[in-house]
C-alpha positions in Angstrom: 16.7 11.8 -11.1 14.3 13.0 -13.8 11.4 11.5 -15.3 12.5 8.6 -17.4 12.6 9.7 -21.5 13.9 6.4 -22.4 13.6 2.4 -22.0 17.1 2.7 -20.3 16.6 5.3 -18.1 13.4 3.6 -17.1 15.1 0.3 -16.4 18.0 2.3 -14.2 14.7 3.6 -12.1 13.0 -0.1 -11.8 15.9 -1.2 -10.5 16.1 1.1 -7.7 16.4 -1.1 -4.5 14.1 0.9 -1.9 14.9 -1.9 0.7 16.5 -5.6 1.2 13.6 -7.2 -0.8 12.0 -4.4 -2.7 12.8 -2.7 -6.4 11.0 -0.3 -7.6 10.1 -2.1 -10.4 7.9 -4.2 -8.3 5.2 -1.1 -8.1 5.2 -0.1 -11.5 3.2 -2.5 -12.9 -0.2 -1.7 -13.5 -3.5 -3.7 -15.3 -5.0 0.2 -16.7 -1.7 1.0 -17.8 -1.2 -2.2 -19.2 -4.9 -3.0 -20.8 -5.4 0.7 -22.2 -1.4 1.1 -23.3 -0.7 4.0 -21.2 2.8 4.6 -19.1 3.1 4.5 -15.5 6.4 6.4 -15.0 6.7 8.5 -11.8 6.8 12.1 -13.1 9.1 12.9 -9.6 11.3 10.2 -9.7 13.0 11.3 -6.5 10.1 11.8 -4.3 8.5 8.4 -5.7 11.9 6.7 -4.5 12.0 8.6 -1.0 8.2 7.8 -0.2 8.4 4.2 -1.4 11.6 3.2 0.2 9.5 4.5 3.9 6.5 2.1 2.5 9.2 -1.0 2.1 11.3 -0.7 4.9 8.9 0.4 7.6 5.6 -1.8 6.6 6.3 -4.1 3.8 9.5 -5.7 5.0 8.5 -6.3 8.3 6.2 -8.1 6.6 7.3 -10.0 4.3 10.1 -10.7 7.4 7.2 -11.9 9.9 4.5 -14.1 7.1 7.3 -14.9 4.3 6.8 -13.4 0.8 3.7 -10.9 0.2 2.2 -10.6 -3.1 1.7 -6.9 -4.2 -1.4 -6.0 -6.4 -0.9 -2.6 -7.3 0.8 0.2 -5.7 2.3 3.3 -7.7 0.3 5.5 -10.1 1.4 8.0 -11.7 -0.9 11.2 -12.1 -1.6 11.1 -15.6 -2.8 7.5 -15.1 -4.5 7.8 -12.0 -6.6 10.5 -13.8 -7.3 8.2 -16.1 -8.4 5.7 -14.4 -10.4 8.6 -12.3 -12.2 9.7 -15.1 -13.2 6.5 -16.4 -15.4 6.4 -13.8 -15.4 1.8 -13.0 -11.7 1.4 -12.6 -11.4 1.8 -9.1 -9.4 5.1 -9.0 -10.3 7.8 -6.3 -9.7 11.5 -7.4 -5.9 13.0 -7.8 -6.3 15.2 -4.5 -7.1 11.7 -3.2 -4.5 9.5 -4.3 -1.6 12.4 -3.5 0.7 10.5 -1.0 -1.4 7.5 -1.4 -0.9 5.5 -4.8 0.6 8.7 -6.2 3.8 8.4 -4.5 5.1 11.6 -6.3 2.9 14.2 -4.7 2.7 15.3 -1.5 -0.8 15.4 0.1 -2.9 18.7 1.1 -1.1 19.0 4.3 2.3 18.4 2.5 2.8 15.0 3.7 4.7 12.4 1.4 3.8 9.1 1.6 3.2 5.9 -0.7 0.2 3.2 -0.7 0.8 -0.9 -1.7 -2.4 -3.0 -2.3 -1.1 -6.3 -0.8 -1.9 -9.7 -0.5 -0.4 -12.0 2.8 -0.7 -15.3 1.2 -0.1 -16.8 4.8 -3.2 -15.1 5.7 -5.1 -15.0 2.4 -5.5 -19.3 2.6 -6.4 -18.5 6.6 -9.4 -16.0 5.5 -10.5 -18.4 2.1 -10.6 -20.9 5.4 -13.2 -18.7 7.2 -10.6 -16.5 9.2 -11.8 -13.3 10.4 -10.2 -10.4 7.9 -9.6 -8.3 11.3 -7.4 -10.5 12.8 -4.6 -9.8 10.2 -5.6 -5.9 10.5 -5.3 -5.7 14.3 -1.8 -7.6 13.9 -0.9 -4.8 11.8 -2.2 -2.0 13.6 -0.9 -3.4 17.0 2.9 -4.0 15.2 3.3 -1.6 12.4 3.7 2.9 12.0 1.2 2.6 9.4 -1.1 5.2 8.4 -4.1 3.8 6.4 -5.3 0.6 5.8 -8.7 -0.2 3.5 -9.5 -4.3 3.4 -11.3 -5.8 0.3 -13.1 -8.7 0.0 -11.2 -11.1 -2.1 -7.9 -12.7 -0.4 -8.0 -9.9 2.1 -6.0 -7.6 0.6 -5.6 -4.7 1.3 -4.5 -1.3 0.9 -1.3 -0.3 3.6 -0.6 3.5 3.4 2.9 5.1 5.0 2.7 8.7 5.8 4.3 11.3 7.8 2.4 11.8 10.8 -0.2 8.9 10.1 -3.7 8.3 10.6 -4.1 5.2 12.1 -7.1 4.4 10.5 -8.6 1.4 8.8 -11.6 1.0 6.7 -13.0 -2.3 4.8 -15.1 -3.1 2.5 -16.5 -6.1 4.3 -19.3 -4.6 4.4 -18.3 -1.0 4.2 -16.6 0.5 7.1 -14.5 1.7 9.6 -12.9 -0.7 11.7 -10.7 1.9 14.0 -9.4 5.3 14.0 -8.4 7.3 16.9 -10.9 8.6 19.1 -12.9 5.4 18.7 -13.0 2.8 21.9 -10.4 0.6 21.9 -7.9 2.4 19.2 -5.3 2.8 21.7 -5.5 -1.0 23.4 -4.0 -4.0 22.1 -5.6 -7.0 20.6 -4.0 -9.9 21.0 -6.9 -12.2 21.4 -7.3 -11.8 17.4 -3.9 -12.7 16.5 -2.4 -15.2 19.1 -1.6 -18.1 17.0 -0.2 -15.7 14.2 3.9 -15.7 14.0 5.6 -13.0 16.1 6.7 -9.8 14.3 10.6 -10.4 12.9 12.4 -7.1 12.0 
């Protein structure tokens, strides 16, 4: 599949299914590309599709399976936009080289890894955590369930940022204050935590 050159080749790539639940319209949308009237069209369509379709079935559906529907806030950038944003210095983008198997799904990273990043919302959790919840209770349920290879928490609603990659980190940093929560080599990466979680529902695949 090439890059879309046209409104109907771009609505044959949104509606790509990449799982039971997933299109791949649901990651285009973006608030830079849509405030400053720029595209956010994959530039590898085929590599987008491959990496994102890991991200949906191997994270988000077993999410959305387990808490019911999950809200996602932004996910795929292409690199045009994600330089963009980069440059502009406040709008929350991190560097190309960064964002390569991340939220630019159509590069592989420095190590030649493909992957694809979601910033999501668990609105099961989110009215939990506006209730006083502890943010690391949803992020040790995910660590302890889920092949995931980065996670970052944010403040508002607990969303977060849920990376697939080949051969993952495991790591997870917030910004709760800022932080790292785990990553291996630190005590207790490898145990599980099911004192955080036990009323949550169990995982459904």
């Amino acid at each position: 599949m090439r890059t879309p050159k046209s409104v109907a080749a771009l609505e044959e790539l949104g509606r790509v299914r990449l799982s039971p639940n997933f299109f791949m319209r649901d990651f285009l949308y973006s608030e830079i590309a849509n405030f400053h009237g720029l595209p956010n069209i994959p530039e590898e369509p085929k590599l987008a599709i491959e990496a994102g379709t890991k991200l949906c079935v191997e994270l988000l559906e077993p999410l959305n399976a387990t808490f019911g529907r999950i809200a996602i806030r932004s996910a795929y950038r292409s690199p045009t936009l994600n330089a963009f944003g980069n440059a502009k210095g406040n709008l929350g983008c991190a560097s190309n080289e960064a964002n390569f198997a991340g939220h630019i799904w159509d590069r592989r990273d420095a190590e030649g890894r493909m992957g694809a990043t979601a910033c999501v919302v668990v609105p099961w959790f989110a009215d939990l955590y506006e209730a006083g919840r502890d943010w690391r209770a949803l992020a040790w349920w995910v660590h302890d369930h889920l092949p995931y290879s980065n996670m970052e928490f944010f403040k508002t609603r607990a969303a977060f940022n849920l990376t697939w990659r080949e051969q993952p980190e495991r790591r997870i940093d917030h910004y709760i204050p800022n932080g790292c929560l785990t990553k291996p080599g630190m005590a207790g990466h490898a145990d599980k935590h099911d004192e955080w979680y036990s009323d949550f529902p169990k995982l459904t695949v």
